[in-house]
C-alpha positions in Angstrom: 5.7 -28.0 -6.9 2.2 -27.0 -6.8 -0.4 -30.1 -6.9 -2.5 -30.6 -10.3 -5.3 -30.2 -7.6 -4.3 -27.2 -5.7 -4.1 -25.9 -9.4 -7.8 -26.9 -10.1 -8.7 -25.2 -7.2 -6.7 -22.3 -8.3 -9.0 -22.3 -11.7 -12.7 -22.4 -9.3 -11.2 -19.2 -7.5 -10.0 -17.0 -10.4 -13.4 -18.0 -12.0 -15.1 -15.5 -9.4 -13.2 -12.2 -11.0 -13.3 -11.1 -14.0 -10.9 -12.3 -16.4 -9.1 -9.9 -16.8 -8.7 -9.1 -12.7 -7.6 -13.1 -12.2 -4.8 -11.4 -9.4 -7.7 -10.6 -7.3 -7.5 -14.2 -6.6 -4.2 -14.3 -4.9 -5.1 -14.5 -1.3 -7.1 -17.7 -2.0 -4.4 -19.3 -3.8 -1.6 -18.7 -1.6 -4.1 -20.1 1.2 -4.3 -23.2 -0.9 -0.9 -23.6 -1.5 -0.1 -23.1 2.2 -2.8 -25.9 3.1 -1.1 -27.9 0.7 2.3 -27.4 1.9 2.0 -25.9 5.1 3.6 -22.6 4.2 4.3 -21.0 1.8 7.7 -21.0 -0.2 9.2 -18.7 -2.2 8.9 -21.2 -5.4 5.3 -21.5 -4.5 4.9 -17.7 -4.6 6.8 -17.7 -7.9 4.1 -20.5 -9.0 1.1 -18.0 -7.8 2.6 -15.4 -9.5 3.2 -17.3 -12.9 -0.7 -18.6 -12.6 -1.7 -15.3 -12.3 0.2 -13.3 -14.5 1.5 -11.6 -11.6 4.9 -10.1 -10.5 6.7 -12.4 -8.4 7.3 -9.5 -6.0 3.9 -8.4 -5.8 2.7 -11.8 -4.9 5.5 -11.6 -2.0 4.3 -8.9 -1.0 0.9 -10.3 0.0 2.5 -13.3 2.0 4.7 -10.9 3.7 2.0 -8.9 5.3 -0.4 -11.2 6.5 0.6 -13.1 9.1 -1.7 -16.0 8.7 1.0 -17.0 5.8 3.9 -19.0 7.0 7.0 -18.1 4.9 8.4 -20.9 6.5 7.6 -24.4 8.1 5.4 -24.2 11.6 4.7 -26.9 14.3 1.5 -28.1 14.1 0.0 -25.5 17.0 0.8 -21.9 15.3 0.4 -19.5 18.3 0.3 -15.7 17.8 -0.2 -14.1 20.6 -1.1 -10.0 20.2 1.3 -7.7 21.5 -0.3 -4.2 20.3 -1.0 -1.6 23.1 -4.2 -2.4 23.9 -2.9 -6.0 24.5 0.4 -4.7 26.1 -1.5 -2.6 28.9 -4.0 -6.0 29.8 -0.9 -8.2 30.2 -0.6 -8.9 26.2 3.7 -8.8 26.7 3.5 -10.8 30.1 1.3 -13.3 28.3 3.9 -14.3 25.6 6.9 -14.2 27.8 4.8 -17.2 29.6 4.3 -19.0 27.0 8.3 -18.3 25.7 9.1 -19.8 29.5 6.6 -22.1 29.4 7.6 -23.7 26.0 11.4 -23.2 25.8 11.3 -21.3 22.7 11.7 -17.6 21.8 9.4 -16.0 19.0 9.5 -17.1 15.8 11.0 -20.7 17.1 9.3 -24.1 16.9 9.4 -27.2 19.5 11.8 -29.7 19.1 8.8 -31.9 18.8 7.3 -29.6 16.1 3.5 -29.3 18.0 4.1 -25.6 19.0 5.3 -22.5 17.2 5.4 -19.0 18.8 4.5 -15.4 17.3 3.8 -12.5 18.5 1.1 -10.4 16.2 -0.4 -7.0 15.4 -3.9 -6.6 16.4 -6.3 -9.8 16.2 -9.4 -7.2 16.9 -10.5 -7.9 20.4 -8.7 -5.5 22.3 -11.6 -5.5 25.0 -10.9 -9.2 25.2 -6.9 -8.7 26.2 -4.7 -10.8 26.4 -5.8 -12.6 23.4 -4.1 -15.1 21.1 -5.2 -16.6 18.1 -4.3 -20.8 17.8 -3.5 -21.6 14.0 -5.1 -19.0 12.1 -8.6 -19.6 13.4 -9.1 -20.1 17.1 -9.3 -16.9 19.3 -8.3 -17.4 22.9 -9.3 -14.1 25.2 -8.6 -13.2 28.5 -5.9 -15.6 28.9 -4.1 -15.5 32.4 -0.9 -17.7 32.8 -3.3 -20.6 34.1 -5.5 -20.4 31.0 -2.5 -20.7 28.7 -1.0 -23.9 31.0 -4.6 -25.4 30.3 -4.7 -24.6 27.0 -0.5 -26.3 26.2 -1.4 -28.7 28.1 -4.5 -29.8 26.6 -3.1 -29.3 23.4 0.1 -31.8 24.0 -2.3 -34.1 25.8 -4.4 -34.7 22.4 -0.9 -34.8 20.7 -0.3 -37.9 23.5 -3.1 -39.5 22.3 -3.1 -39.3 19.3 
């Protein structure tokens, strides 16, 4: 399932451990296998965990907590927006139910055209920055009123257009 080249770049991260702590490495190669595949599968975590000499479990275990793993297939926008208190009291809830109307999905749902998913999160950090959201794992979006986030769908579907 797993490419001969993800695998290759499976051997260039356990080479940074010790050999016999090669499980440090799992993080890195389930994010490799998710840019590969665009989540990751349960096969795929049975293929870390083979690599690694790890339980299957335990490498489940790590994709399970972090949310910048997709256990399952995501549009191409990944939106989690941050729903913690901090969030919650600066609008945090109010800015995800926008983004539930403004998209026609619920949490956890794709588009029918597969550009948007919607998550809600724990705490992406900038709580002084509320509401935040964070755009596919590495874009943080703060402050974000319900004309910011039109803007921001918008101009996301607009490069989709174009594209």
């Amino acid at each position: 399932m797993i490419s001969e080249e993800s695998k290759a770049r499976f051997a260039k991260e356990v080479a940074k451990y010790p050999s016999d702590q090669k499980q440090s490495a799992v993080m890195a190669c389930l994010t490799i296998v998710q840019q590969e595949l665009g989540y990751v599968s349960p096969e795929s975590e049975q293929d870390v965990a083979d690599y690694l000499g790890m339980a299957p479990m335990a490498v489940h275990e790590v994709t399970s907590f972090y949310n910048m793993y997709n256990q399952k297939p995501v549009g191409k926008y990944k939106i989690n927006v941050c729903t913690n208190l901090p969030c919650q009291l600066r609008d945090g809830g109010k800015a995800l139910a926008h983004l539930k109307t403004k998209l026609g999905i619920d949490e956890n749902q794709t588009t029918s055209d597969g550009f948007f998913t919607l998550q809600q999160c724990e705490c992406l950090g900038a709580c002084a920055d509320a509401p935040v959201l964070l755009v596919n794992d590495a874009t943080m979006c703060s402050f974000m009123t319900n004309d910011k986030l039109d803007q921001m769908i918008d101009g996301l579907r607009s490069v989709e257009v174009k594209s």
